[in-house]
PyMOL CGO cylinders between C-alpha atoms (Angstrom):
from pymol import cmd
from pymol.cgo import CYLINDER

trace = [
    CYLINDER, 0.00, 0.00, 0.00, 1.52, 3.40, -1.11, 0.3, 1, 1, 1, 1, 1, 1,
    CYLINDER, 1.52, 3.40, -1.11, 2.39, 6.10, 1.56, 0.3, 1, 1, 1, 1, 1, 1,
    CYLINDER, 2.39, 6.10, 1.56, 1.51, 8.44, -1.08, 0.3, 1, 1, 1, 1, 1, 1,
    CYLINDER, 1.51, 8.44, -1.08, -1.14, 9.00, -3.51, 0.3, 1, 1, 1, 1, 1, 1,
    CYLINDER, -1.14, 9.00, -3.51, -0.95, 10.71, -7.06, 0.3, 1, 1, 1, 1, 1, 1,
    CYLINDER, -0.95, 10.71, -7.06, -2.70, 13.77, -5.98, 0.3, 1, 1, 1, 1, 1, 1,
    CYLINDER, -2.70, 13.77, -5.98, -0.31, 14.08, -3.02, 0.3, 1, 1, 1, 1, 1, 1,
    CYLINDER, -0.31, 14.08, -3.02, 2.87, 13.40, -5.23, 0.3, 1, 1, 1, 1, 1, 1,
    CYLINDER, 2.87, 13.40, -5.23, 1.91, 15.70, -7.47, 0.3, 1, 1, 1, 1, 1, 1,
    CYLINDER, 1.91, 15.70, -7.47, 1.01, 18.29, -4.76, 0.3, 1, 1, 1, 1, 1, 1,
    CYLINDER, 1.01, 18.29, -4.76, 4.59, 17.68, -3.30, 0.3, 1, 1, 1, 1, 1, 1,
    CYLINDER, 4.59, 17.68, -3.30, 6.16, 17.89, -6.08, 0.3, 1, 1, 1, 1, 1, 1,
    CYLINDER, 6.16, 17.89, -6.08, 4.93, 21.30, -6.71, 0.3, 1, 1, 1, 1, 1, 1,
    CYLINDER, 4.93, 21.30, -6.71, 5.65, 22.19, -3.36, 0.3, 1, 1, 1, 1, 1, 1,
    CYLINDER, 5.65, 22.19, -3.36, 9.68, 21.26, -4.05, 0.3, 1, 1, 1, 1, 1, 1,
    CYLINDER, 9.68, 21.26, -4.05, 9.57, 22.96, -7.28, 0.3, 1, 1, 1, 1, 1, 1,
    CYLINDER, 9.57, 22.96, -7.28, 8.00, 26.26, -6.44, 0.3, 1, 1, 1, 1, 1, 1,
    CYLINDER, 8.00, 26.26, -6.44, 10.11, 26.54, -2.87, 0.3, 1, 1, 1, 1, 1, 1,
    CYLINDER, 10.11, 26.54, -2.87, 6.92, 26.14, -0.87, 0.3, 1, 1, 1, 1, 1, 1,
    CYLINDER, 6.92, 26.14, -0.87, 8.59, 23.18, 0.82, 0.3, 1, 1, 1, 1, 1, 1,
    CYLINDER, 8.59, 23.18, 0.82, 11.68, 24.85, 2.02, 0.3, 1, 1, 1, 1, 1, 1,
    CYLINDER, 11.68, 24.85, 2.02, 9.41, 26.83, 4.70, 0.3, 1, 1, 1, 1, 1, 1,
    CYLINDER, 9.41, 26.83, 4.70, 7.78, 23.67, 5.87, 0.3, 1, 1, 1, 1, 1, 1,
    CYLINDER, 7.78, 23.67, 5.87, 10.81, 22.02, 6.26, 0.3, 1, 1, 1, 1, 1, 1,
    CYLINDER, 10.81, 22.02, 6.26, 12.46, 24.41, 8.39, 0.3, 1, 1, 1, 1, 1, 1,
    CYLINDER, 12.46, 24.41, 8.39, 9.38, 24.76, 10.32, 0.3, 1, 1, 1, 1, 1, 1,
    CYLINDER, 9.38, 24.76, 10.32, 8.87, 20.71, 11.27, 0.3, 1, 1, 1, 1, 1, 1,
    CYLINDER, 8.87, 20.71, 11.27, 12.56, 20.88, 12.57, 0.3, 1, 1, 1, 1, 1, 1,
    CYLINDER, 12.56, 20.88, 12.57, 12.07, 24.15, 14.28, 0.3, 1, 1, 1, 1, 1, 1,
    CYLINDER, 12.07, 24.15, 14.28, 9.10, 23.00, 15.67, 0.3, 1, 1, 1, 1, 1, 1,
    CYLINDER, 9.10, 23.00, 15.67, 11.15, 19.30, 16.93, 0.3, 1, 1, 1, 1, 1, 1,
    CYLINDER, 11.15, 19.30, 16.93, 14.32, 21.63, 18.18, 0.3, 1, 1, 1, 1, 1, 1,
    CYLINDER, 14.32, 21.63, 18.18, 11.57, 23.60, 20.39, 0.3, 1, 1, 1, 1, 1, 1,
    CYLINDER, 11.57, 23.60, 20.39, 9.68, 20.82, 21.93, 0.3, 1, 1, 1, 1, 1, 1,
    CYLINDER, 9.68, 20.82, 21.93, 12.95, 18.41, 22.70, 0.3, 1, 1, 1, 1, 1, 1,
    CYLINDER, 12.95, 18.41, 22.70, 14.43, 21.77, 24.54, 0.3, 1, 1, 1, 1, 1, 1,
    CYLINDER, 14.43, 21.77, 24.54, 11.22, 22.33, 26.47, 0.3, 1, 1, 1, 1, 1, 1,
    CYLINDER, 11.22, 22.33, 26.47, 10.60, 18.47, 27.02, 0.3, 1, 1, 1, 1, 1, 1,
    CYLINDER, 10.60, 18.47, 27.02, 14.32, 18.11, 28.47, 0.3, 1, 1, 1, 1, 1, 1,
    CYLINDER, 14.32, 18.11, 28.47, 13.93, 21.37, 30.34, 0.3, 1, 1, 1, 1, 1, 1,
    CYLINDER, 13.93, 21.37, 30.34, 10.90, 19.43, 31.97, 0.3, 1, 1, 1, 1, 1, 1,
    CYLINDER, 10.90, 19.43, 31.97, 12.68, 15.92, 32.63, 0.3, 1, 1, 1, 1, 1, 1,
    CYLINDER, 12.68, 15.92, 32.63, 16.17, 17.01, 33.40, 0.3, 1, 1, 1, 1, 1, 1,
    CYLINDER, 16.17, 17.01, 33.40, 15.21, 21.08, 34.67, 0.3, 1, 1, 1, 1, 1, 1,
    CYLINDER, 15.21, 21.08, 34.67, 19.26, 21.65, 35.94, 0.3, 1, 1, 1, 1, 1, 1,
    CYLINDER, 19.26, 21.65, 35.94, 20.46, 20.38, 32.65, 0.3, 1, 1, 1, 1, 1, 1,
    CYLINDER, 20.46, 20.38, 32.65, 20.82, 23.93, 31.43, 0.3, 1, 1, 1, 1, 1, 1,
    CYLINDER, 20.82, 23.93, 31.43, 21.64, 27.43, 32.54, 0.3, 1, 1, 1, 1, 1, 1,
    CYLINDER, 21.64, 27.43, 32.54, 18.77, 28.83, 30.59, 0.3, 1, 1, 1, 1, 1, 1,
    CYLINDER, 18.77, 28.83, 30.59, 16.01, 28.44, 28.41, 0.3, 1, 1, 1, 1, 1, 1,
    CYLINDER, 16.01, 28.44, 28.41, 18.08, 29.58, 25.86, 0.3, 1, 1, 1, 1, 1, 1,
    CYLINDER, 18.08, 29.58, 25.86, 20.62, 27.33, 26.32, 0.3, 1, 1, 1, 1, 1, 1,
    CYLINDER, 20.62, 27.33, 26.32, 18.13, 24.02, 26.12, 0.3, 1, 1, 1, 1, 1, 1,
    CYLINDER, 18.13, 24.02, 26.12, 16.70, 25.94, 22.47, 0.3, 1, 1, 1, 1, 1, 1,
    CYLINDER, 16.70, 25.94, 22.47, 20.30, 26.27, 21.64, 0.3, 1, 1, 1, 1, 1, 1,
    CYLINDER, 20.30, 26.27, 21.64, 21.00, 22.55, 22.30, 0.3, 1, 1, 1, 1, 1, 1,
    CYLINDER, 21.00, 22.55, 22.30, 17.80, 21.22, 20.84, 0.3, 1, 1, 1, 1, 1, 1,
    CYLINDER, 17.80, 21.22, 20.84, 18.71, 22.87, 17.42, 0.3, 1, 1, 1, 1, 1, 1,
    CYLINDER, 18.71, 22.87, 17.42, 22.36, 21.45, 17.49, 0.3, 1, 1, 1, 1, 1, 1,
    CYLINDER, 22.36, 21.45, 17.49, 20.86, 17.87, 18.11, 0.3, 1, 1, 1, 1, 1, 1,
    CYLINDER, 20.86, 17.87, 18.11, 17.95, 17.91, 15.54, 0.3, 1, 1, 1, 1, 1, 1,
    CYLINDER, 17.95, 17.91, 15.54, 19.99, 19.42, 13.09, 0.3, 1, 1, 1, 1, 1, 1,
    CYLINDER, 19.99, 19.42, 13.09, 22.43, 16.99, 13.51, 0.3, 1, 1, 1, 1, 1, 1,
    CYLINDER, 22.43, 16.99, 13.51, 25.60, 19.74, 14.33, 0.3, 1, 1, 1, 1, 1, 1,
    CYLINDER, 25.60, 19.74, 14.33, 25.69, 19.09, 17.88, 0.3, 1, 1, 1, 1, 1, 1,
    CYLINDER, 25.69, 19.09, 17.88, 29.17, 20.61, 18.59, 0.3, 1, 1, 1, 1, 1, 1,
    CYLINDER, 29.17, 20.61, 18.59, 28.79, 19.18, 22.42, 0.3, 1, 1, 1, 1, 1, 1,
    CYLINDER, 28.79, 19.18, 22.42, 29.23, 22.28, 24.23, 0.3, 1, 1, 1, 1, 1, 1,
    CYLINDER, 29.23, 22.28, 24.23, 25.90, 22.08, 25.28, 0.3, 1, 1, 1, 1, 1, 1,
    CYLINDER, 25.90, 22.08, 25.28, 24.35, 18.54, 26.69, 0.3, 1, 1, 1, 1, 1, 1,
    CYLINDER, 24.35, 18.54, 26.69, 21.55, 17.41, 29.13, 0.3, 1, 1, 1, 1, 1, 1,
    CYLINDER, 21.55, 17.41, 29.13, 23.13, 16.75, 32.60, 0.3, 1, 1, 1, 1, 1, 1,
    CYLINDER, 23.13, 16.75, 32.60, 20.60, 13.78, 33.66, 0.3, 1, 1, 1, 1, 1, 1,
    CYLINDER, 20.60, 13.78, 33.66, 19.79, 10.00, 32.49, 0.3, 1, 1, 1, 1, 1, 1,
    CYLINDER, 19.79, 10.00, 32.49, 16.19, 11.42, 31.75, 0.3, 1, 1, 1, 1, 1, 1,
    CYLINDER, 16.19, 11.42, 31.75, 17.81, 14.67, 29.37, 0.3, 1, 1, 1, 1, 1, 1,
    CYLINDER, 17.81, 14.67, 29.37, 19.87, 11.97, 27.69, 0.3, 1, 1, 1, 1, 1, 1,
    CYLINDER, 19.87, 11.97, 27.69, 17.02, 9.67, 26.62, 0.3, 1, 1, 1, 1, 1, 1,
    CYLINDER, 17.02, 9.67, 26.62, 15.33, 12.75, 25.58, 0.3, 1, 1, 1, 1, 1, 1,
    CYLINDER, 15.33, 12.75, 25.58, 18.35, 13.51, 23.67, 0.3, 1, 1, 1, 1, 1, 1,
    CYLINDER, 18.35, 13.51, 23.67, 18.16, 10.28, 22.22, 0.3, 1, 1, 1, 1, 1, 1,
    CYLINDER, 18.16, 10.28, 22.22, 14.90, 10.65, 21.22, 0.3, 1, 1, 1, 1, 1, 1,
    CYLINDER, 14.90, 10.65, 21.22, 15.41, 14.48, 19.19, 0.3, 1, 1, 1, 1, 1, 1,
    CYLINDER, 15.41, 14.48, 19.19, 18.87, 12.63, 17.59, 0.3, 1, 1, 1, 1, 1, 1,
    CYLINDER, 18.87, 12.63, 17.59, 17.01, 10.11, 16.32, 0.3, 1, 1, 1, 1, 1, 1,
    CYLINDER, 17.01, 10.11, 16.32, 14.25, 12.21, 14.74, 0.3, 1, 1, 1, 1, 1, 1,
    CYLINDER, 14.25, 12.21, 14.74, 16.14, 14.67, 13.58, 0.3, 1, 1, 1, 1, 1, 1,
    CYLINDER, 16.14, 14.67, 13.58, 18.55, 12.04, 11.77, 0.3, 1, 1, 1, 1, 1, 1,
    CYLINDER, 18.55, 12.04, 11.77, 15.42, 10.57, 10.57, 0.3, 1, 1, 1, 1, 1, 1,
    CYLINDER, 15.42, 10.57, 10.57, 14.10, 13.97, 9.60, 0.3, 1, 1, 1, 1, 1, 1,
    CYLINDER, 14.10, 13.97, 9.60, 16.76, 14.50, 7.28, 0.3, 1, 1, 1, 1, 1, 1,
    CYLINDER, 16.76, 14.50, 7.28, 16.97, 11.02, 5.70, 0.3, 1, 1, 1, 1, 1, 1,
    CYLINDER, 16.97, 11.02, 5.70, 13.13, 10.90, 5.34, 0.3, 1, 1, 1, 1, 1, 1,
    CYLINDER, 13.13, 10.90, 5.34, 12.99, 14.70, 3.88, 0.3, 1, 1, 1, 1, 1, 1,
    CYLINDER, 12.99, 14.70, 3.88, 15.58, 13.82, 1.12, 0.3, 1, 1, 1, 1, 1, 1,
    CYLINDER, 15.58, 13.82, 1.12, 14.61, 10.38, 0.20, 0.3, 1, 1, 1, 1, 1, 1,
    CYLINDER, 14.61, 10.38, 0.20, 10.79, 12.34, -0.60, 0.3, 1, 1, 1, 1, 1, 1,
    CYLINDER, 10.79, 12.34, -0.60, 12.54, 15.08, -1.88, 0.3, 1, 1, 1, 1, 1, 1,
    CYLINDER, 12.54, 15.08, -1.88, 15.05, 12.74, -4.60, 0.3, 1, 1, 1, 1, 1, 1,
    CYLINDER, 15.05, 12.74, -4.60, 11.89, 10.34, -5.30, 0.3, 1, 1, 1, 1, 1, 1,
    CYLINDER, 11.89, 10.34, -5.30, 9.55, 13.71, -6.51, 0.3, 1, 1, 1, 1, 1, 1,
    CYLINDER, 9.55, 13.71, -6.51, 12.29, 14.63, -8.76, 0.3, 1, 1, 1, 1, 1, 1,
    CYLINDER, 12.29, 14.63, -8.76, 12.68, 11.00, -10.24, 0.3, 1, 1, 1, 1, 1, 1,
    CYLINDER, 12.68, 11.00, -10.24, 9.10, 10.47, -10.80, 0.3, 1, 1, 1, 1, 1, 1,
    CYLINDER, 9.10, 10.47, -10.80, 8.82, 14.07, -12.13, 0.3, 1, 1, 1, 1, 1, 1,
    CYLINDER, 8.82, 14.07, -12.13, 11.53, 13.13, -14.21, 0.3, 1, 1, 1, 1, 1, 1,
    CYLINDER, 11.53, 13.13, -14.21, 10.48, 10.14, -15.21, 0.3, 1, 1, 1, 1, 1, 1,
    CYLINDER, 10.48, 10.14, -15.21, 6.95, 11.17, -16.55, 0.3, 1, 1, 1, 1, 1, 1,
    CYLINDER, 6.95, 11.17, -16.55, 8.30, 14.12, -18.17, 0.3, 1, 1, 1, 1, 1, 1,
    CYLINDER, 8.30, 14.12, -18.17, 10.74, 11.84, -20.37, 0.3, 1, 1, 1, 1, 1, 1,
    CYLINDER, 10.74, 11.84, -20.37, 7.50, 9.30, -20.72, 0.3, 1, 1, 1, 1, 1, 1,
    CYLINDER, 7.50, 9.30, -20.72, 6.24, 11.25, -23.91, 0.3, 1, 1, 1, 1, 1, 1,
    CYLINDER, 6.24, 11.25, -23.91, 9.43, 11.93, -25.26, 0.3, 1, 1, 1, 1, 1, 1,
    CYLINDER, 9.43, 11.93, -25.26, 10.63, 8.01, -25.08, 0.3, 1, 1, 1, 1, 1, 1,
    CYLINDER, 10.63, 8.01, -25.08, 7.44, 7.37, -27.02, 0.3, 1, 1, 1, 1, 1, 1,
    CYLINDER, 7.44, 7.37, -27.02, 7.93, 10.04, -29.42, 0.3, 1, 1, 1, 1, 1, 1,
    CYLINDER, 7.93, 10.04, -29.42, 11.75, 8.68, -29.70, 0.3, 1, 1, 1, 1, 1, 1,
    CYLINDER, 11.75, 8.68, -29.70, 10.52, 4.88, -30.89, 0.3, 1, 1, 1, 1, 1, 1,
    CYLINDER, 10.52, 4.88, -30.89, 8.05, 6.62, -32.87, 0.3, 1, 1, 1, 1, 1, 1,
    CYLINDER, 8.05, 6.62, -32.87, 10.32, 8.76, -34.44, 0.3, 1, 1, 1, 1, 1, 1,
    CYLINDER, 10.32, 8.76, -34.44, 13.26, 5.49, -35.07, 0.3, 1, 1, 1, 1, 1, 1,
    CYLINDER, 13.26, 5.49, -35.07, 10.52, 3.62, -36.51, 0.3, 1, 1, 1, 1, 1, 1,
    CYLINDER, 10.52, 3.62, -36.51, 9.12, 6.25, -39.25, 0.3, 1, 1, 1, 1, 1, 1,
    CYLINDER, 9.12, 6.25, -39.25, 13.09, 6.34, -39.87, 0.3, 1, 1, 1, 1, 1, 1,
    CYLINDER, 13.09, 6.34, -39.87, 13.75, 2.84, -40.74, 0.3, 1, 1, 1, 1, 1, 1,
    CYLINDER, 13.75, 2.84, -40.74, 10.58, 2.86, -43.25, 0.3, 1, 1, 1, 1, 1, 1,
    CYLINDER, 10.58, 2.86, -43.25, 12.16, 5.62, -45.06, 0.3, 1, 1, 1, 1, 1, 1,
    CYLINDER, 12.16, 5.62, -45.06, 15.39, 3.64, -45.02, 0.3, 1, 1, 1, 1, 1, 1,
    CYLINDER, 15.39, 3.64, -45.02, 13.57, 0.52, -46.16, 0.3, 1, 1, 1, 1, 1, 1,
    CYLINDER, 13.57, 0.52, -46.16, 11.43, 2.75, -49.09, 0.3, 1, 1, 1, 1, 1, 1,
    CYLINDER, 11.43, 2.75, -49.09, 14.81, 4.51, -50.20, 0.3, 1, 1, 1, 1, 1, 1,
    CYLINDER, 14.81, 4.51, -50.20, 16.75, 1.07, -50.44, 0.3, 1, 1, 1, 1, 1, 1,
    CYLINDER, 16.75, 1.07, -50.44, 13.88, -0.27, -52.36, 0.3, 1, 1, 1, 1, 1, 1,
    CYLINDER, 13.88, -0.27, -52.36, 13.79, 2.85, -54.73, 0.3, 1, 1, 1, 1, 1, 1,
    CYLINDER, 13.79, 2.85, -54.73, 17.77, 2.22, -55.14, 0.3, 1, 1, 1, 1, 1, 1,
    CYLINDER, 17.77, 2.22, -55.14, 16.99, -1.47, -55.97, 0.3, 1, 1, 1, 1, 1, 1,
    CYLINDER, 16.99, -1.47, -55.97, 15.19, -0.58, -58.92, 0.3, 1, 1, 1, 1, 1, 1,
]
cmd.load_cgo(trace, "trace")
């Protein structure tokens, strides 16, 4: 059973070609950097100096930079951590394996017609070839 539809392919691949997806994008992992600094603020709340400094930490990890300056203190920030590594990793993986896939199928039905009109075009070739060689044979 496909994840996606044809209506929704198309849609997304609209979305990637216009730049309408770039906004989304950095939304979803703006939105995941947020809630993994507020949920590790609320697990582990000495982890961090600051608010600032869990928002500053939770867009390392989802981003996948994480330069370790900044890291949860407790067992309970860690497995949060965990958690916002993961997704974020996944995020990335899952966003350009859609991404790549739009661009091959867009690809792929664009050159649809024009492999057609190719065979089409190689075949009305060879009957010329075969009606010239017969006209020489004469």
């Amino acid at each position: 059973m496909p994840v996606f539809n044809d209506r929704q392919l198309a849609a997304l691949n609209r979305a990637v070609i216009s730049g309408r997806i770039l906004p989304v994008l950095v939304l979803i992992t703006a939105a995941i950097a947020v809630a993994g600094a507020l949920f590790v603020e609320l697990v582990s709340p000495n982890s961090f100096d600051s608010l600032g400094d869990a928002l500053w930490w939770g867009a390392q990890t989802v981003t996948t930079i994480g330069y370790g300056d900044v890291v949860p203190a407790t067992n309970g920030g860690r497995i949060v951590a965990l958690f916002v590594m993961f997704v974020g990793a996944a995020a990335v993986s899952v966003v350009t394996a859609v991404i790549t896939a739009v661009f091959i199928s867009y690809q792929q039905r664009r050159m649809g017609p024009d492999a057609e009109r190719h065979d089409e075009l190689v075949s009305v070739l060879e009957r010329i070839e075969r009606r010239l060689e017969a006209l020489e044979s004469r």
